[in-house]
N, C-alpha and C positions, 0 to 999 in steps of 0.2 A: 087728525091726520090718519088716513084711513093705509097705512104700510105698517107691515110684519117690525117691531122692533128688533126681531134676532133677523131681519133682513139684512143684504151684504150690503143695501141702501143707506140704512140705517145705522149698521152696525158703524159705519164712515163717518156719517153724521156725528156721532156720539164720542169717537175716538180722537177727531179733529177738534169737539168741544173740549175735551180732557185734554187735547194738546196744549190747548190756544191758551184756557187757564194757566197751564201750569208755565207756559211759555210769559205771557202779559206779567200774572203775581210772580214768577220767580219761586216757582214750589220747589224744594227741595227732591231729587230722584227718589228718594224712601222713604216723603211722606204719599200716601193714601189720597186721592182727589174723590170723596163722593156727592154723588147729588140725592137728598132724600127728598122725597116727597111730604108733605106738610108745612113745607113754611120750617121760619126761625122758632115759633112758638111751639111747634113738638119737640124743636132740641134741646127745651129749657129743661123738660122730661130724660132726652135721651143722653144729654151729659153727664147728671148721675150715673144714669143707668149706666154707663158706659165707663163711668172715671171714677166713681166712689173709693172703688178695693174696697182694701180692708181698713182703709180711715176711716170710713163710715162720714165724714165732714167734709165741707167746703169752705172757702173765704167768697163772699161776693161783696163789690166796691157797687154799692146802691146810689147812683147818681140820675136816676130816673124813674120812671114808671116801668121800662122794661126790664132793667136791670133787677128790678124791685117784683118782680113778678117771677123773672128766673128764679132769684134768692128764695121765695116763697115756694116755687114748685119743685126744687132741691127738698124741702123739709117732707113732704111723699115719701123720700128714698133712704131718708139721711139728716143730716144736720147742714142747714144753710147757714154760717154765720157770718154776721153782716160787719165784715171788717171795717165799711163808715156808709154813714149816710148822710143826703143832705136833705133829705125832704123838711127839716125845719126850716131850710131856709126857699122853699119850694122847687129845689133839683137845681137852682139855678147857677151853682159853682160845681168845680172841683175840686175838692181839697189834695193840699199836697200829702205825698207819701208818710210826712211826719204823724200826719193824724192819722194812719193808715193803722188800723188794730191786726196785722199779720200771726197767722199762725203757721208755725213753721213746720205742723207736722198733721196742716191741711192737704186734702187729695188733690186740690187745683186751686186759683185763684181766676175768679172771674169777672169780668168787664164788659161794660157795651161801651162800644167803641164812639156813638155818635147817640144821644137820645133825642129821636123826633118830637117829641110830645114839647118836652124842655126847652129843647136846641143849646146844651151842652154837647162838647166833642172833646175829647181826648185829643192833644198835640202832640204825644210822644206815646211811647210802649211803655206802659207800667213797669217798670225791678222789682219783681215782688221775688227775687233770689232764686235759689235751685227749685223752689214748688214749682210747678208746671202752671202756666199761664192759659185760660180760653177767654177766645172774644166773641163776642156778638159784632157783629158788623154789617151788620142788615142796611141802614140807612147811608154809609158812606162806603160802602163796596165798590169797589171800581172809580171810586174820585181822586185817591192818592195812589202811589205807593206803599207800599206792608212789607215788614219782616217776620215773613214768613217764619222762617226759623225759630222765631225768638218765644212761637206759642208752639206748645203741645196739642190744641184745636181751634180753629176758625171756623166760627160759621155766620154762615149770609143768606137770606130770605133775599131771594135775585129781583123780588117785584119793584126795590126803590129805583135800580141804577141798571140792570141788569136783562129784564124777559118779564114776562105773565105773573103772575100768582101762581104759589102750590106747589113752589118747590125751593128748598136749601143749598147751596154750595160749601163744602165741608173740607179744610184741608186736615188733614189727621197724621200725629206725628205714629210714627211704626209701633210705638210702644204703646200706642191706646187702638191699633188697627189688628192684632192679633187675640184678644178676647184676655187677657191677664185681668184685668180691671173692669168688668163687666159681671155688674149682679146675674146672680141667681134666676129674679123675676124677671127679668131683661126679657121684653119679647121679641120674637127671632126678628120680626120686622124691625127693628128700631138699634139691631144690634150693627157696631162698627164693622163687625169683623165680618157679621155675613154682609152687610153692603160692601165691603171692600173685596171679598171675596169672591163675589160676583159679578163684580166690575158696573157695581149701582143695577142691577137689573135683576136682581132676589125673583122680584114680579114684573108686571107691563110699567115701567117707567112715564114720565110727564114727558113724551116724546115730542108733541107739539113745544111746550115749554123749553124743551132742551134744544131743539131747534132753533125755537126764537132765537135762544141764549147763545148760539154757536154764531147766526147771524151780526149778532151785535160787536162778538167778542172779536171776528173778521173783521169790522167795521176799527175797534179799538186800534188794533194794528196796524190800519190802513193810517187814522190819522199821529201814529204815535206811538201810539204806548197810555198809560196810567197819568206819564209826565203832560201829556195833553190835555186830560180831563179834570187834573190838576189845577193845570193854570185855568182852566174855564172856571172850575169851582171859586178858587178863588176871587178871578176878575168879578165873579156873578154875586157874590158876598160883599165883596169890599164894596160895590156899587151901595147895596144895601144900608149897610152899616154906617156908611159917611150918609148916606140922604136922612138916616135917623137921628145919628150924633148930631149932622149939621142942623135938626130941625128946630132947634133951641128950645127945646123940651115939648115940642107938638108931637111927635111918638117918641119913645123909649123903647129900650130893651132891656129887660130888666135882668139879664142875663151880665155873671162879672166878663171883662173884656176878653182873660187870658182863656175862658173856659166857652168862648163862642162856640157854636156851630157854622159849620161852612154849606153845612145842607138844609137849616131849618131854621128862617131867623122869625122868632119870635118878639114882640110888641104891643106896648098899651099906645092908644092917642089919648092926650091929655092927662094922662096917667090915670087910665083906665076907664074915663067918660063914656058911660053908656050909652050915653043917647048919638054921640061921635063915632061910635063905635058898629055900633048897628047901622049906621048911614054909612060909612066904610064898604 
């Protein structure tokens, strides 16, 4: 896109995106909307960097490979600890809150909300109590509803549901948007405070990218809302799932029922026949 970003073009473009966000999720007035550049996978970085304090630790709920990548780039800044995991049973559940190893005087408590790789999804908001809650929600952005409220950060990689590659959408509660809990090393780029304080444009922003993303999010509205893309997700899964269940064991999912994904359904045929599989 060849136009000035601090253009009066532009600058419209960008402010009707941060409307529409905040209008569709239901962002609270005095949380922070930013949009970073890099994708979900720089924020696995810049959540420490940004929420540690002085706990120096985190809790992460490892139900994936993304989840489990965060947890590991947390250990960079701080202590990642991994309040459950399910990779023995290979991501394919979630366990309930009971086997949740919480630490109650963890800096955040972190989630991905949907894992592509898996096709595990979260059905409700974790209670992980007054610690402050962040989600990753890259893969199921914009297919439901979210309470907003109930996290201290959301962040979403807009490529699944949302616009292009290369850039994040970040709701941020006021109390991680004014620099209190932002290391030391924190570089300026990657900090909450100065992206919030900038109104996301520190530098030349993913102007093309935010574009898109304003287009779609127009679109959202026209047919609905969230509750539209909702029922789609759903009708688009449920399809799925009964043609597998119904197959009388010609594919599977090796996925438990309550812990499906509504974005990613994963499957063996024959229970995992290769040579069926590769003709597939």
């Amino acid at each position: 896109m060849e136009m000035s970003h601090r253009s009066k073009e532009f600058m419209t473009i960008a402010s009707e995106a941060e409307k529409d966000l905040r209008d569709i999720f239901g962002v609270p007035s005095d949380y922070k909307v930013l949009m970073n550049q890099g994708g979900a996978t720089l924020q696995f970085a810049s959540i420490p960097l940004n929420m540690l304090g002085t706990e120096g630790k985190a809790d992460y709920l490892v139900t994936g490979q993304w989840s489990e990548k965060a947890a590991k780039e947390c250990n960079k800044y701080g202590t990642g600890q991994v309040a459950c995991n399910t990779k023995a049973s290979k991501f394919t559940t979630i366990p309930g809150k009971s086997e949740w190893k919480l630490d109650p005087e963890a800096a955040y408590v972190h989630y991905c909300d949907n894992e592509t790789v898996s096709g595990v999804e979260f059905s409700y908001t974790p209670d992980v109590g007054s610690v402050p809650l962040v989600a990753d929600m890259s893969s199921n952005f914009c297919s439901r509803p979210i309470d907003v409220g109930k996290h201290a950060y959301i962040y979403a990689g807009i490529q699944k549901n949302l616009g292009p590659a290369g850039m994040a959408v970040g709701f941020v509660h006021p109390s991680y948007a004014g620099g209190e809990h932002e290391l030391k090393i924190c570089p300026t780029y990657m900090s909450f405070k100065t992206t919030a304080d900038n109104g996301s444009m520190y530098n030349t922003p993913a102007c093309f990218t935010m574009y898109v993303m304003g287009e779609y999010l127009k679109y959202t509205k026209q047919k609905g809302g969230l509750a539209y893309w909702a029922e789609q997700s759903d009708k688009k899964s449920t399809m799925l799932y009964s043609c597998i269940d119904g197959s009388d064991g010609f594919y599977c999912c090796p996925v438990e029922k309550s812990s499906r994904s509504r974005m990613n359904v994963p499957f063996t045929i024959k229970g995992g026949n290769e040579e069926l599989e590769k003709k597939f």
